[in-house]
N, C-alpha and C positions, 0 to 999 in steps of 0.2 A: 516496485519502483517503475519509471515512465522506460519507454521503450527504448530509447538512446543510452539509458544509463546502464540498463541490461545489455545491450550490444558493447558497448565499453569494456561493461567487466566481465563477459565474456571473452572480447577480442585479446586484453589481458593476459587471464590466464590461459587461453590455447597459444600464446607467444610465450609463458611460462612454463609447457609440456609441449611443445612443438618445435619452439620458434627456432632452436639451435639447425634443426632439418630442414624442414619444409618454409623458412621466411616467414614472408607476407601470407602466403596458405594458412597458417596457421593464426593467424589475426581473423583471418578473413571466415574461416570455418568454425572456431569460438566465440563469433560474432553471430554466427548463428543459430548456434547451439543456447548460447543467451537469450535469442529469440523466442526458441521453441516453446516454452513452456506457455508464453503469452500468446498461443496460439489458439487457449480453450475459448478466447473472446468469441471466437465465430461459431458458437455456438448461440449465441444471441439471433445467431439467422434462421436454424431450425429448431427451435425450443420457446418454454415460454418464457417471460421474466424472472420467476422465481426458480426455474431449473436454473437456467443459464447462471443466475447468482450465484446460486450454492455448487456450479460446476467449475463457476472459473476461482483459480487457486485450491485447484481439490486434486484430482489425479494427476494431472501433469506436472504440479508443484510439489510431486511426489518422492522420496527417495525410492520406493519403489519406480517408478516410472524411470527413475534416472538408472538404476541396475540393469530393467529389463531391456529400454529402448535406445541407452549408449554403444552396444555391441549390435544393434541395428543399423544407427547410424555411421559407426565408425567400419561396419562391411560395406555399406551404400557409396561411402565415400574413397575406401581404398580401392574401388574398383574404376569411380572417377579418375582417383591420381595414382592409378597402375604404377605409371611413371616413376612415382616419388619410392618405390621399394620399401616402405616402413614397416608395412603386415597392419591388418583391421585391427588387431591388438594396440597399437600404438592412437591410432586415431578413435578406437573406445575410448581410449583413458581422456585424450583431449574433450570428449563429447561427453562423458564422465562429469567431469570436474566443471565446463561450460555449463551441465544442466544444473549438475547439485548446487554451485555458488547462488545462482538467477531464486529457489527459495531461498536458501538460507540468507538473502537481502534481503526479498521480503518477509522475512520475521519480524525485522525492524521498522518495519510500518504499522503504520491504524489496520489497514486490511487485513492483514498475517496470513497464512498457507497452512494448507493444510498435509503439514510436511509426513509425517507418519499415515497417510490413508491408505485402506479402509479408515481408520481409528478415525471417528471424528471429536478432533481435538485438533481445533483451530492453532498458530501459534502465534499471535499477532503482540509484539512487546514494546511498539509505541511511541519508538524513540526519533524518530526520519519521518516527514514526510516523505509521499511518493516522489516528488520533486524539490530538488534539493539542490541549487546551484553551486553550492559549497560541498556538494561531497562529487559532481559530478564532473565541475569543468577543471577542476586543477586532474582529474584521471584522464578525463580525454585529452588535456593540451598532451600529457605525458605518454597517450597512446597513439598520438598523429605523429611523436616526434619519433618514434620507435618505427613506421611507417618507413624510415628514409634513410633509415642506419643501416649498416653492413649486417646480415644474418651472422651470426652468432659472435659476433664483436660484443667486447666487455662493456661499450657506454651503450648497445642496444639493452643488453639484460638489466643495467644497473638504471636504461630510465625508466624499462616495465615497473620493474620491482619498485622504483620510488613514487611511480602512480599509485598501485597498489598502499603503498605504507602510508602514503597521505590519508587515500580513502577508510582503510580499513579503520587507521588510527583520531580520522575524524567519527568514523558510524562510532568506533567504543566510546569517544570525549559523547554522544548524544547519550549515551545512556545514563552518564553523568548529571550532564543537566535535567536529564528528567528527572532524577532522583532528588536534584536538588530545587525543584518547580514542585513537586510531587510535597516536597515538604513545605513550601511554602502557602500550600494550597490548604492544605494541613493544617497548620499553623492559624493561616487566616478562618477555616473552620470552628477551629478548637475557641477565637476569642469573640467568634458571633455566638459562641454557645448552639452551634446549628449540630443535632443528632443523625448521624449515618449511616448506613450499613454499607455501603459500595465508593470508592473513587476513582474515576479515570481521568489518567492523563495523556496529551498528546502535542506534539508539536502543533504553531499553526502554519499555513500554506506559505513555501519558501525560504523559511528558516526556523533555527531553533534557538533564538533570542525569545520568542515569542511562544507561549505554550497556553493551551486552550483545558479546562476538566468540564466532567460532567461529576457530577453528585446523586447516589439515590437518597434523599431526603424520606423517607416514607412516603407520603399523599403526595408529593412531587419531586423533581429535576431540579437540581441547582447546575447553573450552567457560570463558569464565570471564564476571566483570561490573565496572564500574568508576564507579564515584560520582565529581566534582568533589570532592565532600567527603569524600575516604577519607583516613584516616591509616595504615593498614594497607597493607603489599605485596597486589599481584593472584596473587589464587589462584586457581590454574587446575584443571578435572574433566576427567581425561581417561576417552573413551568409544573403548573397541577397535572397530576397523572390523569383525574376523572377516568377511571379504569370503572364507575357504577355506569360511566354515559358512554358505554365504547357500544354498537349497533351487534344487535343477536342476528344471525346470517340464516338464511333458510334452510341453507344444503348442509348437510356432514362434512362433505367433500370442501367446502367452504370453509369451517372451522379450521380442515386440515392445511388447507392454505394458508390461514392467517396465523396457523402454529408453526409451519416453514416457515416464517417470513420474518415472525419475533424469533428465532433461531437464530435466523443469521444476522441480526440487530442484536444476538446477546442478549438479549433483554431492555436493549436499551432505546425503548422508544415510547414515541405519544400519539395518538391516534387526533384526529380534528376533523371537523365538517365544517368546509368551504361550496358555498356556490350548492349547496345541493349532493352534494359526493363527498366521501370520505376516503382522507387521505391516512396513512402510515408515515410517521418522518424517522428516518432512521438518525439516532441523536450524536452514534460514534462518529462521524464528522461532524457536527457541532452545525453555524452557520457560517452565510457569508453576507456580507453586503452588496445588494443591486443595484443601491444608489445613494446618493447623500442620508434618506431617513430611513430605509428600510431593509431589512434582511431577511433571508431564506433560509431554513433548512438544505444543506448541501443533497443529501438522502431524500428522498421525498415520493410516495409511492400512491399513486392513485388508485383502488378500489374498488371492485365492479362483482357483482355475480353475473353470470354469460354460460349459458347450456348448465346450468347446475352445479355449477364451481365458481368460487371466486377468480377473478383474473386480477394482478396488478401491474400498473405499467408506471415506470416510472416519471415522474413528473417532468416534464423539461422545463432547463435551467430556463427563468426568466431573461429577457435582454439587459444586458450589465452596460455600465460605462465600468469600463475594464479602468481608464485614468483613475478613477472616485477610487475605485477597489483598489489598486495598487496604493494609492496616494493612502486613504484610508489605513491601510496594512502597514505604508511605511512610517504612518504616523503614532501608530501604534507599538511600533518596535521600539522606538526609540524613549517612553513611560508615558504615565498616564497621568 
């Protein structure tokens, strides 16, 4: 999830394991600990594109990571707050529970974590986007207001906990509708007579009235979208694999890059030659529109061999009018 909404439900639960002692410290230090994990992004600074990909949500969105580096943090900080007499034991647990919740949220996304590493086995279950104003802003109104109550007064605990049971009780209602999107996708499958082997589904950007699949058809991608509020059958695009017209690379070392690359796309991608270069679009985000006629691949990874390896970088987003896309998206929520 986006970075404010991990600071949220971090600052949360350390006022849920803290908050009776240390106050606002303990908003304030589960706030961070929410942070932590989204810290592997800076590794985009010293690495290449494809490390950095398959690093971020891998070790720090660890339960390992959270065992070993809780009783790190929670000795770093009782030394801080000497003051506060609680013992590094107490402020583990708070740094504990800040790291582990920050994966076990994104499980619930398209991206998903790689919550058991080493083990690589992603766990991404597809129900939330990363940005979600409806699981986000009714937790923070209820963690600003927690901000200003008396420590350990009965309506400061009883608003944490009613942030929490909002959020919590909204991310399980998304699993729901995915399941009941997932059948409808299904369904509209089953009456094209269109044959499968694979279906994804996922929320689209902003909410979960709106859900996007991907299809492995054989020889190509069915891509379609589907509104709660559609009155229209599901129309499906389909995108040819051309997996005979994908470019032979000179290097070893080359192969092995474009074998990372379809790794961490699952499998789920199409290769294309634009302009002379070829690109990688990763399909698990689906697209977006950049303007009133045209759309993009969200994922989109540009191609190069460079010293005897392939290098890829990813594409940068096009300029949008952000109005069309919103406007587009809300017109869409509401059916087709």
């Amino acid at each position: 999830m986006d970075s404010l909404t991990q600071i949220v439900l971090g600052a949360a639960v350390g006022e849920t394991v803290l908050g009776n002692k240390v106050g606002n410290k303990a908003l304030l230090y589960g706030a961070i600990a929410g942070t932590i994990p989204d810290l592997d992004i800076l590794a985009r600074s010293f690495t290449d594109t494809i490390t950095a990909t398959e690093i971020h949500r891998g070790f720090s969105h660890s339960i390992l990571f959270c065992v070993l580096f809780a009783p790190v943090f929670g000795f770093i900080v009782d030394r801080i707050e000497s003051s506060k007499r609680i013992g590094w034991k107490s402020w583990s647990w708070l740094f504990f529970w800040g790291l582990i919740t920050h994966p076990i949220l994104d499980m619930f996304t398209t991206w998903g974590t790689q919550f058991f590493w080493p083990f690589d086995k992603a766990i991404a279950w597809n129900t939330i986007f990363v940005i979600d104003p409806l699981y986000t802003l009714p937790f923070l109104a209820c963690t600003l207001v927690v901000l200003f109550l008396k420590k350990g007064s009965l309506s400061r605990k009883r608003t944490n906990l009613t942030g929490i049971f909002i959020s919590t009780s909204y991310l399980l209602m998304t699993v729901l509708l995915k399941w009941n999107a997932t059948q409808e996708f299904k369904k509209a499958l089953d009456e094209n007579k269109f044959n499968y082997s694979q279906i994804s589904t996922r929320p689209a950007p902003l909410t979960t009235l709106l859900w996007n699949c991907n299809v492995d058809a054989g020889d190509a991608y069915l891509l379609a979208d589907y509104s709660f509020f559609d009155s229209k059958p599901i129309s499906f695009k389909s995108y040819p694999k051309n997996r005979n017209l994908e470019p032979t690379w000179k290097y070893e070392q080359s192969e092995e890059n474009l074998r990372r690359l379809i790794d961490i796309s699952k499998g789920w991608y199409l290769m294309e030659k634009k302009n002379g270069s070829w690109y990688l679009n990763d399909l698990r985000f689906g697209t977006m529109p950049i303007n009133k006629d045209e759309e993009q691949f969200v994922f989109s990874y540009k191609l190069k061999e460079e010293n005897k390896t392939l290098v890829a970088k990813e594409n940068p987003k096009e300029p949008m009018d952000v109005t069309i896309v919103i406007y587009k998206l809300w017109n869409r929520i509401w059916g087709n």
